[in-house]
C-alpha positions in Angstrom: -97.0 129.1 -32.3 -94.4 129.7 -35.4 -96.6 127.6 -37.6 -99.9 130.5 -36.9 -97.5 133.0 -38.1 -96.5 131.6 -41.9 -98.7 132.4 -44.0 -98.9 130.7 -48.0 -96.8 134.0 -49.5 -94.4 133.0 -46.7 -94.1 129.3 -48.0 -93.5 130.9 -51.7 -90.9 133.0 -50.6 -89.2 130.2 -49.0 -89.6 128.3 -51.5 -88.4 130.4 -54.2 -85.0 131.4 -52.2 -84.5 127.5 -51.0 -84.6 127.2 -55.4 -82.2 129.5 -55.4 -80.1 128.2 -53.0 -80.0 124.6 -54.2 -79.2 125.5 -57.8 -76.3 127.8 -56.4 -74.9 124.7 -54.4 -75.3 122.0 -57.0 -73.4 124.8 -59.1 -70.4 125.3 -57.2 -70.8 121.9 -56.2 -69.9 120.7 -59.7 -67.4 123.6 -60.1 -65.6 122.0 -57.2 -66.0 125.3 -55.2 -67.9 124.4 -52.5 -66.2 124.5 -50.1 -65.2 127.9 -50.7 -68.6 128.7 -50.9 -69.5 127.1 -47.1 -66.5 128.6 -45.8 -68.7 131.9 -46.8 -72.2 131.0 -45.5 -70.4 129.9 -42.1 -69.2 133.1 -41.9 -72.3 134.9 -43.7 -74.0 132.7 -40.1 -72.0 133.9 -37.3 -72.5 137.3 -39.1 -76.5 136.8 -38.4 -75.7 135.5 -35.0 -73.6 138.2 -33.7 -76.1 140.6 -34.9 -79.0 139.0 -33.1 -77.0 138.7 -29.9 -76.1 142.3 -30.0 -72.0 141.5 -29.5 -71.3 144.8 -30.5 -67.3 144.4 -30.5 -68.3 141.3 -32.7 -70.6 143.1 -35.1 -68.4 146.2 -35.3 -65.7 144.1 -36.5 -67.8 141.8 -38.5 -69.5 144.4 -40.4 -66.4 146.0 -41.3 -64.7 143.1 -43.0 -68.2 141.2 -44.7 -68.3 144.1 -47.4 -64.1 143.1 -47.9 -65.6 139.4 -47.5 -68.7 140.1 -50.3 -66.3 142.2 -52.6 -64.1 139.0 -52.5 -66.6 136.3 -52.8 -67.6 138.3 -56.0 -64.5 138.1 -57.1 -63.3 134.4 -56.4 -65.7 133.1 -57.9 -66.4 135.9 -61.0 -66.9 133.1 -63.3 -68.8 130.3 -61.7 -71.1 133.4 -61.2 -71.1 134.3 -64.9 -71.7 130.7 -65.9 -74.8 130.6 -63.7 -76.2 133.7 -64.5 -75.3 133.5 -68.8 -77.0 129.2 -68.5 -80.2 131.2 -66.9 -79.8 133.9 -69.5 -79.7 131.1 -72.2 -82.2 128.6 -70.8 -84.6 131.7 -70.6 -84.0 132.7 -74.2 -84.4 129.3 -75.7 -86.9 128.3 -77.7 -89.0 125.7 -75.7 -89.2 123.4 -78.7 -85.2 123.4 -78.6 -85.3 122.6 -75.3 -85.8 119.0 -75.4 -85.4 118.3 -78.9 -83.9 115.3 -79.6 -81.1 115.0 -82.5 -82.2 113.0 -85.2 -79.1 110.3 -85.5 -77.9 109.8 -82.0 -76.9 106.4 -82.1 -75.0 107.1 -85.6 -72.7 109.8 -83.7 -72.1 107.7 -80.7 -70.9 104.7 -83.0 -68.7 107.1 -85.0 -67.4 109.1 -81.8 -66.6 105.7 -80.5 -65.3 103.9 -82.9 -63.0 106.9 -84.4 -61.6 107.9 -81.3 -60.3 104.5 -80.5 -59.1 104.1 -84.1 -56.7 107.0 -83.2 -55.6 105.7 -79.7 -54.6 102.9 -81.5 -52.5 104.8 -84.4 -51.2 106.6 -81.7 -52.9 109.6 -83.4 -53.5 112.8 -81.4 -57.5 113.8 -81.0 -59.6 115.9 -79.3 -63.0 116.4 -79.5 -65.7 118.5 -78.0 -69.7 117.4 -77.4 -71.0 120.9 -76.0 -74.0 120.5 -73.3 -76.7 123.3 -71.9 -73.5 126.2 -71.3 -72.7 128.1 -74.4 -68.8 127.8 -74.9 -68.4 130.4 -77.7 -66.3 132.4 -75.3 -64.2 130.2 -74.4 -63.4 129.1 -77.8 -60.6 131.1 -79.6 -59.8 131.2 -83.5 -61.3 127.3 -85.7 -62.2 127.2 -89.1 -66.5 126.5 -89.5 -67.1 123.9 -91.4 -70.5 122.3 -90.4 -69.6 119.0 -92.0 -72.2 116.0 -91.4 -70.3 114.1 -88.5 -68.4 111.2 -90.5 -65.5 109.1 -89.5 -63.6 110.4 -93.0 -63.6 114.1 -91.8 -62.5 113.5 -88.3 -59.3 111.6 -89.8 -58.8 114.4 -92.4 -59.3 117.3 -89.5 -56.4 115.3 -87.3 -53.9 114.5 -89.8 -50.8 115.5 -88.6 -50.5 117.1 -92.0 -53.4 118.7 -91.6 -53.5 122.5 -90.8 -56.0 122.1 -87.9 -55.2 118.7 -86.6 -53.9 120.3 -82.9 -56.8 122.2 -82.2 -60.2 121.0 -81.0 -63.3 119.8 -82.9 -66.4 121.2 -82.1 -69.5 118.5 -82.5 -73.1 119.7 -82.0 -76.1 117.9 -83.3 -74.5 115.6 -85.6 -72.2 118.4 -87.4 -68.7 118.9 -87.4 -69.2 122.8 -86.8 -65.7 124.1 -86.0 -61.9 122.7 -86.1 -58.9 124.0 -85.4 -59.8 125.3 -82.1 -58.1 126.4 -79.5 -59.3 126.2 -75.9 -58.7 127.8 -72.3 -55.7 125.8 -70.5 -56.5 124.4 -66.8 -54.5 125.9 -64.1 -54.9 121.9 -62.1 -51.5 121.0 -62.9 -51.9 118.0 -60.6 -54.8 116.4 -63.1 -53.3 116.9 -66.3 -49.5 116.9 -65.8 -49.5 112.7 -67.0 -51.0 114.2 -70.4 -50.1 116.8 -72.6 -51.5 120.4 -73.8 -54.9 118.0 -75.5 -55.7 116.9 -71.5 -55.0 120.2 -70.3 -57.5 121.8 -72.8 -60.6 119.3 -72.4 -59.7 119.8 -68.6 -59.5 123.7 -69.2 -62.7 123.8 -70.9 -64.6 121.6 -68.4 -63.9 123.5 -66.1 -65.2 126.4 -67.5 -68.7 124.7 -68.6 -70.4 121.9 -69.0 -69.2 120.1 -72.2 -68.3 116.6 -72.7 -64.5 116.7 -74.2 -62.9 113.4 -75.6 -59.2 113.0 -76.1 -57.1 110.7 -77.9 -53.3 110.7 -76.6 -50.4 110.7 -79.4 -48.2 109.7 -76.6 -50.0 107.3 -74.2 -52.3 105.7 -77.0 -55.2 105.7 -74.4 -58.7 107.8 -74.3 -59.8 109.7 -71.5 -62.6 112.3 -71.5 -63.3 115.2 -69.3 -66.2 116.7 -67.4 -66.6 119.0 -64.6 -63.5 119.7 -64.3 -62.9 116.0 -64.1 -60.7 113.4 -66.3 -60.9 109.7 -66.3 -59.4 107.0 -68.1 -61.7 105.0 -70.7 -61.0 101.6 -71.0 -63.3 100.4 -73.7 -65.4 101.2 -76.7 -68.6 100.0 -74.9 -67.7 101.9 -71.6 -67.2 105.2 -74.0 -70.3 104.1 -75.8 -72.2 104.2 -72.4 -70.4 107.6 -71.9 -72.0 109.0 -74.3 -75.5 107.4 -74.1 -76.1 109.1 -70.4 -74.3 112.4 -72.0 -76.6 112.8 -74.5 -79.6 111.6 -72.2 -78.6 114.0 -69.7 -78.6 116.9 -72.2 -81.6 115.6 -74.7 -84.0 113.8 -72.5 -87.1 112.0 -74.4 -90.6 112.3 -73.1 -90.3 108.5 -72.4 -86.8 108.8 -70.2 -88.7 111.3 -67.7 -87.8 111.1 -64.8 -90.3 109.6 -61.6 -91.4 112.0 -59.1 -89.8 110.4 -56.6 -86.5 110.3 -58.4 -86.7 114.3 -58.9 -87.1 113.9 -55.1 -84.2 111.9 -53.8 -81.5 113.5 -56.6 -79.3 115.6 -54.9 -80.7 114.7 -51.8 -78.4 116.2 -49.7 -78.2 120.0 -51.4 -81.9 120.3 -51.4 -82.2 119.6 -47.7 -79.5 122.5 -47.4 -80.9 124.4 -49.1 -84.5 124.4 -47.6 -82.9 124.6 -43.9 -81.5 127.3 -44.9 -84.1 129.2 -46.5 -86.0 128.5 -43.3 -83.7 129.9 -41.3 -83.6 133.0 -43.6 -86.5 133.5 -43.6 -87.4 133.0 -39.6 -84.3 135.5 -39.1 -85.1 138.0 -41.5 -88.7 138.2 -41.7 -90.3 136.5 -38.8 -88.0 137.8 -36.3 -87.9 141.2 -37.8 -91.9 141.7 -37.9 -92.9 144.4 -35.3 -94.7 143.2 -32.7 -95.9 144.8 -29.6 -95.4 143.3 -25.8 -96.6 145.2 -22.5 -95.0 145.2 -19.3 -96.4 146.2 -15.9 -94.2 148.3 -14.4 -93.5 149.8 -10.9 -93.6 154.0 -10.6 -90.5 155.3 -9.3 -89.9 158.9 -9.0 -86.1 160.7 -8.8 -85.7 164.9 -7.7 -87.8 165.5 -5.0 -87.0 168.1 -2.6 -85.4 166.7 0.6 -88.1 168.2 2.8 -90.5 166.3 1.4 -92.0 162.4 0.8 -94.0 160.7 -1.0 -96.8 158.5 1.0 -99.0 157.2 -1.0 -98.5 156.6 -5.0 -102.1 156.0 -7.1 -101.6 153.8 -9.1 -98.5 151.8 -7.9 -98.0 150.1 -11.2 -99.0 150.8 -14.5 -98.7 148.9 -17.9 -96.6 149.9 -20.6 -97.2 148.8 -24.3 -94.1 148.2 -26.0 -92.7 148.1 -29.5 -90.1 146.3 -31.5 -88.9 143.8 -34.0 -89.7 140.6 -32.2 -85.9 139.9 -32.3 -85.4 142.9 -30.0 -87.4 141.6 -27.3 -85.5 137.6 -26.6 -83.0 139.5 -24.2 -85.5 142.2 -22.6 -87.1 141.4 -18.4 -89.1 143.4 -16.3 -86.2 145.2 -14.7 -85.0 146.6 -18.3 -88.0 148.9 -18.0 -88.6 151.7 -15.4 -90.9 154.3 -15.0 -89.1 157.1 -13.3 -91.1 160.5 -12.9 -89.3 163.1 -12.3 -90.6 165.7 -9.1 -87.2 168.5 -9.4 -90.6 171.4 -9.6 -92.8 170.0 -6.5 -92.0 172.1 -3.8 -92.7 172.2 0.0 -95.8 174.5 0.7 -95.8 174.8 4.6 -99.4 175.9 5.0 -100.8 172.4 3.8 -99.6 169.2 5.7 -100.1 167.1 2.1 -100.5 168.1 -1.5 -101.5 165.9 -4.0 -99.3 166.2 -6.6 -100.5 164.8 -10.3 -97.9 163.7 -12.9 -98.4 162.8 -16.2 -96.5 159.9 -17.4 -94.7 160.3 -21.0 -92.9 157.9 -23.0 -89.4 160.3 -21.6 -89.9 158.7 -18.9 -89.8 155.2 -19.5 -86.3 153.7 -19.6 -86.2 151.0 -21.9 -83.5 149.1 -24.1 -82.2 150.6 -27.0 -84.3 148.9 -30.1 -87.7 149.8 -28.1 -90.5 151.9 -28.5 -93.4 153.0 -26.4 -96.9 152.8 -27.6 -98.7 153.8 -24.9 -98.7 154.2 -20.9 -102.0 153.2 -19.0 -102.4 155.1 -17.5 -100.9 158.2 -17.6 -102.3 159.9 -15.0 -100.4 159.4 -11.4 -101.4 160.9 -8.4 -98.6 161.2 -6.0 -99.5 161.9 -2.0 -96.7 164.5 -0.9 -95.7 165.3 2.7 -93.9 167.6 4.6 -90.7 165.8 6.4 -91.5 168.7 9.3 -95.0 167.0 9.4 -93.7 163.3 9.8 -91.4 164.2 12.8 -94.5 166.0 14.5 -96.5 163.0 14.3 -93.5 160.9 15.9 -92.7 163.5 18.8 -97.2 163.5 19.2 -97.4 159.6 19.2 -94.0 159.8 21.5 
């Protein structure tokens, strides 16, 4: 049975690579690239398949293009890749202490953030501002002035002043700290999401698309407030819907001790990915490890023999059958039958001795003589000794004209 042949290294390695897998998919699932990225494990699939089945037009051609196909995946998604592998970088590097610590003040910031940002809706004032998450956006951000200001409605009016120098960048928030204005931030390339706004929408958009940070804007225009996240931008109506906003923001990215999370809830989150993700580490792994583990199979065989003089027969063969121990990565063997393998000896130096009515003639069978798929190999031949009972053809026809 397949469940004998796991053992508990084999449940770690499918665990570790269904890890994998899931935090790649909720990745690009956020980045909105997943479907790009099934598009490339259906084809990474058939890939596998035509491999086991042996179509050889189908792998040829399939195993020219999947290095075109990788080279491209690489370079599609260059920076969803970046992002994932720089957040493990950072989350590895991080003081554990930072990890969950929680910003003295939270409630102050969210009141202020609130309020302020509808006080410029309102005065029809322009406003954007940026609540970073987990993903460092330092590289995203170009040129600001540091300030690393306590977090007061006073600055925040002073920073977007349209007298004010810096009023059409972006303000940078972290930890209740005005620590940059005047900041200017990657445009998004969705033209369809932020044409209604102007170049503030298109930068929150840009930059959440790009990482994970919560961006708030404040339309000069419009007089509305909308925030962005995931490459996402929605309308907010209210103060108190903003306010909520920004409680499960700051919840998601500071969680307390007492706001853990139950087991089961860790279970059923993202229900869907981690049972994708665990199929298809099982399927991985039965496809690249179980299926690829040598194992060995044995066959009893017929003895067939080719080349022997035309004057001669064979009578009598000792043994008539012999077993042949086979080979193989297991995969090798789902197409292989009993006729696939032949024992064929090969009699071209037995010759006709006309003083002796019968020779015996003793081969020895080699693992040459076995005719097996490609994939294959012979372990042993039991056994290898063959005694084959020669006659003359001159003798036969005597013993019909005697019994005639």
């Amino acid at each position: 049975m397949l469940i004998d042949d796991i053992r508990i290294i084999d449940f770690l390695d499918i665990l570790i690579v269904a890890t994998v897998l899931y935090l790649l998919l909720v990745w690009f699932k956020r980045t909105r690239s997943a479907f790009v990225f099934l598009g490339f494990v259906m084809v990474s699939t058939v890939y596998v398949l035509v491999r086991i089945l042996k179509l050889q037009l189908s792998v040829t051609i399939m195993h020219s293009f999947f290095a075109v196909i990788l080279v491209a995946f690489i370079i599609i998604f260059q920076e969803e890749l970046r992002r994932f592998f720089e957040h493990v970088a950072l989350f590895s590097l991080r003081p554990k202490r930072e990890r969950g610590q929680i910003p003295t003040g939270i409630r102050r910031d969210i009141d202020i953030i609130s309020d302020t940002v509808f006080d410029f809706a309102a005065e029809h004032i322009g406003a954007l501002i940026v609540l970073p998450a987990r993903d460092s956006i330092k590289r995203h951000v170009q040129g600001g002035i540091d300030l690393h200001g306590l977090l007061s409605p006073a600055i925040l009016k002073s920073v977007f002043d349209t007298h004010s120098d810096g009023h059409d960048g972006a303000v940078i928030v972290e930890r209740g700290r005005i620590t940059q204005f005047g900041c200017r931030l990657p445009l998004s390339e969705d033209f369809s999401a932020s044409e209604k706004g102007g170049t503030r929408h298109a930068a929150a958009l840009g930059l959440s698309e790009v990482s994970d940070a919560f961006c708030l804007v404040a339309s000069e225009e419009r007089g509305i407030v909308s925030f962005c996240r995931f490459g996402r931008i929605e309308k907010v109506d209210s103060r108190e819907k903003l306010v909520g906003l920004l409680r499960d923001f700051y919840d998601e990215v500071y969680p307390s001790k007492k706001a853990r999370k139950s087991f089961l809830h860790h279970f059923t989150v993202n229900f869907k990915e981690k049972t994708v993700a665990l199929l298809t580490a099982v399927v991985l792994w039965f496809v690249i490890v179980h299926e690829s583990a040598v194992v060995y199979r044995s066959f009893t065989i017929p003895v067939q023999h080719v080349g022997l003089d035309s004057r001669l027969y064979v009578e009598k063969i000792e043994p008539t059958d012999v077993i042949v121990i086979l080979s193989a990565p297991r995969r090798e063997f789902y197409f292989v039958e009993k006729k696939d393998i032949q024992l064929v000896l090969n009699l071209f130096f037995t010759k006709e001795d006309g003083g002796q009515s019968e020779v015996k003639h003793e081969a020895i069978a080699t693992a040459s003589d076995i005719r097996i798929p490609d994939g294959l190999s012979v372990v042993n031949i039991f056994p290898r000794s063959i005694i084959m009972h020669i006659k003359s053809t001159t003798q036969r026809h005597k013993a019909r004209m005697t019994g005639q």
